[in-house]
Every structure is written in C-alpha cells, then in structure tokens.
C-alpha positions in Angstrom: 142.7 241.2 367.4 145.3 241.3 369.5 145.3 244.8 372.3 147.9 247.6 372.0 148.7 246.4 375.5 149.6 242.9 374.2 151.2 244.4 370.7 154.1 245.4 372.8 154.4 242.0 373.9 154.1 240.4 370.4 155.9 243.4 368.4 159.4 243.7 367.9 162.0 244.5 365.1 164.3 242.9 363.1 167.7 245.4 363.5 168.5 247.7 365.8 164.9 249.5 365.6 163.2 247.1 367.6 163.1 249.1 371.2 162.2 252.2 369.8 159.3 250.6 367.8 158.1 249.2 370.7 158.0 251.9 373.0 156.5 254.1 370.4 153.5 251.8 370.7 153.2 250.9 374.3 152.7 255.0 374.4 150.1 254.9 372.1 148.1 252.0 374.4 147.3 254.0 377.1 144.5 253.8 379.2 143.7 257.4 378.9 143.9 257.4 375.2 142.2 253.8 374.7 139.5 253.7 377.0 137.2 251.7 375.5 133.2 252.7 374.3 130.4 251.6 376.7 128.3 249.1 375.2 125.3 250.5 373.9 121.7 248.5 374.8 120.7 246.3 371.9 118.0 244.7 370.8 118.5 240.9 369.4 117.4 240.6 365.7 118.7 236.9 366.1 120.1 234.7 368.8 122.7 232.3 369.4 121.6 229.3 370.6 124.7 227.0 372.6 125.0 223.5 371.3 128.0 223.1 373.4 131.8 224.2 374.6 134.8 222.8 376.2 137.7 224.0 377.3 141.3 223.9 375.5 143.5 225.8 377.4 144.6 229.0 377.7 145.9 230.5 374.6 147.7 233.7 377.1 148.2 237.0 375.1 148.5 234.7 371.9 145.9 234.7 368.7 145.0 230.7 368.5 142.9 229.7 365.6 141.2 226.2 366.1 140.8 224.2 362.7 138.7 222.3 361.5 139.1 219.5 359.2 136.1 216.7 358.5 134.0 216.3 361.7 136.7 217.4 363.8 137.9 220.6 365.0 141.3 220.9 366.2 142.7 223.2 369.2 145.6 224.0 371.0 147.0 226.2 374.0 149.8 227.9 374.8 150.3 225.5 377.4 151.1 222.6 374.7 147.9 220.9 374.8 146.7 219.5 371.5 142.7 218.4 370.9 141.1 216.6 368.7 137.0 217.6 369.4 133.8 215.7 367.5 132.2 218.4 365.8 128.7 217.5 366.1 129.2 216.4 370.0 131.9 218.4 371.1 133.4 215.7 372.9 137.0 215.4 373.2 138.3 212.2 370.8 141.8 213.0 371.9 144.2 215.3 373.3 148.0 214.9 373.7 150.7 217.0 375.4 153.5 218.8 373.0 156.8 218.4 374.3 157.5 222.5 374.2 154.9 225.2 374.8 152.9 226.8 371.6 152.2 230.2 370.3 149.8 229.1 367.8 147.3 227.0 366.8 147.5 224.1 365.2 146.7 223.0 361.3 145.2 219.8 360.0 143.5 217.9 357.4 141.9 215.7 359.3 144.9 213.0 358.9 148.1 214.9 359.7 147.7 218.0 362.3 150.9 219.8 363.4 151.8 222.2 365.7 154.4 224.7 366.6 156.3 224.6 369.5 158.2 228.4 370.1 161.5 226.6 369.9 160.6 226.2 366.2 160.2 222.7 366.1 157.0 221.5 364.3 155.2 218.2 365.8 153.3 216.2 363.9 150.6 213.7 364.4 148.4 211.1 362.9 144.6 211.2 363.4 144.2 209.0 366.3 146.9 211.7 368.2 149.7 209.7 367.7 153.2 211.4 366.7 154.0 211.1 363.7 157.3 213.3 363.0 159.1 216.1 364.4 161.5 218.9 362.7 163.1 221.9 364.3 163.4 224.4 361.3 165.9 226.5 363.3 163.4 229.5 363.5 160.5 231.4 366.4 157.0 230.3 364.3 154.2 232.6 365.0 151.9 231.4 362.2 149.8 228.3 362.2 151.2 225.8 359.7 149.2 225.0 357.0 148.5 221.4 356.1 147.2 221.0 352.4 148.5 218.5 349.8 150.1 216.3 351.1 152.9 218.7 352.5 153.0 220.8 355.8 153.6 224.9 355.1 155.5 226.2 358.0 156.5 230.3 358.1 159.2 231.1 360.1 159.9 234.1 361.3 163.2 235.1 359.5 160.8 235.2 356.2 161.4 231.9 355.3 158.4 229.0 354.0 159.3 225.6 354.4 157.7 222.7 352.8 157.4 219.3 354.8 155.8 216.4 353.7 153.0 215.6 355.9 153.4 211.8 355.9 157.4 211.8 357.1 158.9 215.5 357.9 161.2 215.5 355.0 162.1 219.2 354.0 160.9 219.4 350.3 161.6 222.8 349.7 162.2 226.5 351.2 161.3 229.7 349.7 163.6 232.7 351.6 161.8 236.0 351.5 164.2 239.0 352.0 164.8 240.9 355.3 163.3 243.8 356.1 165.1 247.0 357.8 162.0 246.9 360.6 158.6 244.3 361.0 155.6 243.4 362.9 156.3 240.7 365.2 152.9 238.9 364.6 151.7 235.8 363.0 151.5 236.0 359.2 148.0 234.1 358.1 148.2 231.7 355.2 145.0 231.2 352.8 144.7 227.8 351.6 143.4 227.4 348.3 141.9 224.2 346.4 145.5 222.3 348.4 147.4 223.9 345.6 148.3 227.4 346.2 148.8 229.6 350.0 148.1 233.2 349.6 149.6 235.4 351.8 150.7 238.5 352.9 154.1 239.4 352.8 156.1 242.4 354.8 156.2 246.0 352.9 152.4 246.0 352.4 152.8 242.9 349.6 150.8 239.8 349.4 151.2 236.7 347.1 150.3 233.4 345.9 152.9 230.5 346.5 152.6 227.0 345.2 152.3 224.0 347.7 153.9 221.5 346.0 157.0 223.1 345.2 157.0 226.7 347.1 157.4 228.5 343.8 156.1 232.4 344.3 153.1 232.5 341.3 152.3 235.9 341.8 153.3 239.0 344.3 151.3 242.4 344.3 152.1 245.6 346.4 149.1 246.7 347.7 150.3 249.9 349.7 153.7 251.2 349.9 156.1 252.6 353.1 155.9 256.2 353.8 157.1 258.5 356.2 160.4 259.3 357.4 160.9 257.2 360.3 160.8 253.2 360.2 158.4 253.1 363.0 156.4 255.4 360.3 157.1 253.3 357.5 155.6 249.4 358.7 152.9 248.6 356.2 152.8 245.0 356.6 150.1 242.5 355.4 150.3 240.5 358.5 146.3 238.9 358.7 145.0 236.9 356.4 143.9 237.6 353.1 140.4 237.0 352.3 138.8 235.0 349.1 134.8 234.9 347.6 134.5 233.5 344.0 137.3 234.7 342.0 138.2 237.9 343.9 140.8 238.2 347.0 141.0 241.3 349.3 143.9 241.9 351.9 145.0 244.8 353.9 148.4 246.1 355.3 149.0 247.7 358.6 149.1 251.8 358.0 148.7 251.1 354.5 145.6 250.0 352.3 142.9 248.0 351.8 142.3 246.2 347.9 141.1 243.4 345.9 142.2 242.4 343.0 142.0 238.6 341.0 142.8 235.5 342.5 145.0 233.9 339.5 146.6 236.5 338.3 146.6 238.9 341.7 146.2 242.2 339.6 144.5 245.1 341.6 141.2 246.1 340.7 141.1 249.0 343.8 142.6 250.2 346.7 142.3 252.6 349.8 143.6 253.7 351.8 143.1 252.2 355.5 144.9 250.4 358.4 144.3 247.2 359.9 145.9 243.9 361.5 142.8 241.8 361.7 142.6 241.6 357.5 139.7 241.3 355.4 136.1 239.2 355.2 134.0 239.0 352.5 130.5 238.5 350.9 129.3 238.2 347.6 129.5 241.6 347.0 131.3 243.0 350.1 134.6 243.4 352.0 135.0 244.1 355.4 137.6 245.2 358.1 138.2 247.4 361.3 140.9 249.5 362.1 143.2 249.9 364.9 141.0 252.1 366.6 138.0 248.7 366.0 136.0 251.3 363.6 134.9 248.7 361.0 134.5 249.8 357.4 132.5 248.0 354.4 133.5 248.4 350.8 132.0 247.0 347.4 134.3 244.6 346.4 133.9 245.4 342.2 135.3 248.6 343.2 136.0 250.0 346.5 133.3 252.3 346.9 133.0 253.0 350.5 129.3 252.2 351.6 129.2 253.1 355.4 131.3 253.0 358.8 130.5 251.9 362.4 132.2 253.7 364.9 130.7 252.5 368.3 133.0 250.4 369.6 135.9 252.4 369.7 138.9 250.6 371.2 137.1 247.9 372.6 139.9 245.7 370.6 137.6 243.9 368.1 138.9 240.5 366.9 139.2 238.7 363.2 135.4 239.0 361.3 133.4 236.5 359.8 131.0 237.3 357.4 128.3 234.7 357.1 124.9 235.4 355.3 123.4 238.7 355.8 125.8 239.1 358.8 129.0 240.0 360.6 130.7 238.7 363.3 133.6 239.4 365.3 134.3 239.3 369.3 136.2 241.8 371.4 138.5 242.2 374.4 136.4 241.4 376.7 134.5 238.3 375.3 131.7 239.9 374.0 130.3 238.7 370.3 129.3 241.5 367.9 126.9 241.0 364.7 126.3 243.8 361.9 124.6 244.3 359.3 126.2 243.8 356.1 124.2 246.1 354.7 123.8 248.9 356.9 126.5 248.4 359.6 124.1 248.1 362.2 124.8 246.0 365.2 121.9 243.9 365.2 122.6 241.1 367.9 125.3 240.7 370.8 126.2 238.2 373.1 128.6 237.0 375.5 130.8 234.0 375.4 133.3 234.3 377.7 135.1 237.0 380.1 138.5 236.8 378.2 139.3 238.3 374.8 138.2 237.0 371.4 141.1 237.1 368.9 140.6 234.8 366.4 137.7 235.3 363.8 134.8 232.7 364.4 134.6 229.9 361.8 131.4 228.7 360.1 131.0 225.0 359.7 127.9 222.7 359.1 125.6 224.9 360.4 127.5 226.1 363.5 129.9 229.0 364.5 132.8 227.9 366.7 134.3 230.6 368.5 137.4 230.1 370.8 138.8 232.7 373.3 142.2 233.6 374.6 141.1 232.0 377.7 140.3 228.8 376.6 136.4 228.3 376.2 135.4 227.2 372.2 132.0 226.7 371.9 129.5 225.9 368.8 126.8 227.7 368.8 123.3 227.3 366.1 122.2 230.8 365.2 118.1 231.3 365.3 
C-alpha cells in the first residue's frame, strides 16, 4: 500500500478537480494525525527461513509487482531495469535496460515480458531479454500489462484497454471506458484468468470481466456507489485487484464496499460497507482486506458475515495481502512482514525484510514467498 504521503504524489484528477483533491488528502496525511502504532513484542508461531535475495532496483514511491512465470520471476525498477531471476537459485539469467524510466512492473509468460515506460510506450521482449517490439499507445500507464493468450493487455490511463499481440505489437483491439468527472491516479490491477478473461476493477466502484482475445466487456457489476456532495466525497473506485478462490471473486472500492459475488456471471452475493486501495485476498472460506487506516477486516466469503478485526497497526501503511494456508501476509511502510491468523486475526509471526516499504502483496510460488520492496531487495523465503 502506497502512504498518504505518497498518494498525493500518485493521486490526481481528471478535470478541473484535481488540486483540490489532492490537497484535501495531503491534509489528511499528517504526521500528527498518522503517527503510526508501536510494534507490539511477538512471539513467532513460524519462521521465515531466507533462501536468497537480490536486488532489482529501486521501485521510488511506485507499487512494482515482480511476476512470475515458469522458473522465472520477473522484476523491474523505476529506474528501467528489466530482470529475469531463476526461481529456485535466485540468480540473475538476464537483465536489460528500457529505453525510458518505468512506473510499473513488468508482466510475462515466461516467453514475452513487457514493460511500461511512463511515456506510454510498452517494450517488449523475448525470453532470452532480447527486444522483441515496441508501441507507444499515446497514454501515462500505471498498471502492469498483462500478458496472457497470446496478446499483451495494456490499461492506459485515459480508461482505455488495448490489446497487442505478444509475438509482433500489432494493436488488435481497444476497449474505451468512459471518463469520469474526478479519479484515483493509481494503478488499476488486472486478474488473469485461465488466459481468457481479465477481471478488473473499473472507476465509480464497478468491476468487470473483459475477454482477452477480443477485449469484449462479458460482464460489469457496481459494487458500491458515489455518495456525498462533493467529488472529492464521491471517489469510490475499484483501483486494487480483485481477488478469485474457486468460483467466487471479491473486490473492494475505495470509500465504498467490499463484495463477492460469481466469477461467470459476476452477480453479487454480498456487500459492505468498507474502504480500501490494497483489494481483496482470499481462502477457502475467507476474504480479507485493510482499510486506509491498515485496520484489516475478515469476512466469510458465502455471505459477508463479519468474523473479527485487527486494529494494531494503525497507520503503519500496510501493503497488498496474501493469504496462503492458515495464514496472512502483508508488509508495511517500514519493511516489516506481518502474519495473522486467518482465523482469529492474531498476528502470529513478524519479520523484517528490508528498511523500505513493502507495497506489493507477496506472491506464493513452489514452496516459496517472494517479497519485493520499494527499495529494491526481493527475496524468497521457505516458511518453517
């Protein structure tokens, strides 16, 4: 999760709104109002043992997700570096320079990975690093591309999708989205699902399925709705990305609500009301998130019963969740890593990974957790 601090930096309207929304927030971040909760002793239930790190580059104030595709992972910094890492070794198998500096990470499937550069041209390249294509789409990109089917998902910032083809660059298709009166400037997450479909949330506290192959909207379901009087009052938009287990997918809007409804056909089966920019994780039978003020909430996914709150880390900026097993996990502003209960909420284990924020929600892969900070460091790590 990205600070107040840094949401003025990364905030901004579209219209004539924009400086008034910003200031309204930079008042709300602070020090006196945000101080953040001291860190309560606790006692390890579990540890997390280091299998190794490296270092990608600084991602700045920026939220950059590494991916992972096959035995690689995939990372990038703001800087325009571009890695390729072994997964098992966590040895560097490549890592090429971008032309223009990046404001998100990159997105691969293991034989095309492409990259933003914050002139809105997207780079692409093969899987031994070496370029493939490159396409301005005419638009600032703060959301990682998807790469799925055979085709390269970009979202630009004026609310339009564009559909590449991974293999040349050629524009396929574009889906427009209309304009809104005022918006988050933030990074809209995509959910890839089965390289057919994206889900995603949409601006006005809406989220929807799109088709990859042709950019076709399947479904689109309001999940809260603006209220208020002022604009600044009436942002509800579902910027994180939407969460899936089984057959059921949750999202959440900013001052808005939390829900779940069905995958295929994307009708509700609950909402609540709640507010948060990080989005949604899920168990079997859970769904979590934390709010603005990083007071994290679980729900039962069937029907939104509230089951219990943790409210111990109060504005100590908590980042994107993973929920893996029994557990959840999710870092905060300064580089600490959480793990709660699913169950009870309790915080269970804690460690530190790095000095410099964790954003982006840890990812889960062959028996590892990768975790990558704003300030570079990703690391795998075997939980015991």
């Amino acid at each position: 999760m990205i600070s107040m601090k840094q949401m003025v930096k990364q905030f901004a309207s579209i219209l004539m709104l924009g400086s008034l929304a910003i200031a309204l927030i930079g008042c709300s971040g602070s020090a006196r109002v945000r101080k953040p909760a001291e860190l309560a002793p606790v006692a390890n239930q579990f540890e997390m043992r280091p299998i190794w790190e490296t270092s990608v580059g600084s991602s700045e104030t920026f939220n950059f997700h590494p991916a992972v595709a096959g035995d690689a992972v995939y990372a990038a910094s703001n800087s325009g570096n571009l890695s390729k890492i072994d997964l098992a070794s966590g040895k560097k198998v490549w890592e090429v320079s971008v032309p223009e500096r990046l404001a998100i990470g990159p997105g691969s499937d293991g034989r095309t990975t492409a990259v933003v550069g914050i002139k809105g041209t997207v780079y692409a390249f093969d899987d031994a690093g070496k370029p493939l294509w490159n396409v301005n789409i005419g638009s600032e990109v703060l959301s990682e591309p998807v790469v799925a089917g055979g085709m390269v998902i970009v979202r630009a910032l004026d609310n339009r999708f564009v559909g590449l083809d991974a293999q040349s660059g050629a524009r396929k298709w574009i889906y427009q989205r209309p304009q809104s009166a005022l918006s988050l400037r933030v990074g809209y997450g995509m959910l890839p699902i089965n390289n057919e479909v994206v889900v995603t949330g949409f601006a006005g506290g809406r989220f929807g399925m799109i088709a990859i192959a042709n950019g076709g909207l399947i479904w689109e379901t309001p999940i809260s709705f603006p209220k208020g009087f002022s604009e600044i009052e009436r942002l509800n938009d579902v910027t994180a990305k939407p969460s899936m287990e089984g057959e059921t997918v949750c999202a959440v809007s900013y001052q808005g609500r939390i829900g779940c409804g069905q995958v295929r056909t994307g009708n509700l089966l609950w909402y609540k009301d709640f507010s948060s920019y990080t989005g949604t994780a899920q168990s079997a039978d859970l769904v979590f998130s934390s709010n603005e003020k990083s007071h994290i909430s679980a729900f039962a996914t069937k029907d939104g019963t509230p089951l219990w709150e943790n409210t111990k880390l109060t504005f100590r900026d908590l980042g994107e969740s993973l929920a893996i097993g029994k557990v959840l996990l999710m870092g905060d502003a300064e580089g600490y890593v959480h793990a709660f209960s699913q169950s009870s909420g309790e915080n269970i284990a804690r460690f530190r990974h790095d000095s410099s924020p964790i954003t982006a929600a840890p990812i889960a892969v062959g028996g590892l957790i990768l975790i990558q900070s704003q300030g570079g460091k990703l690391a795998a790590y075997s939980p015991k």
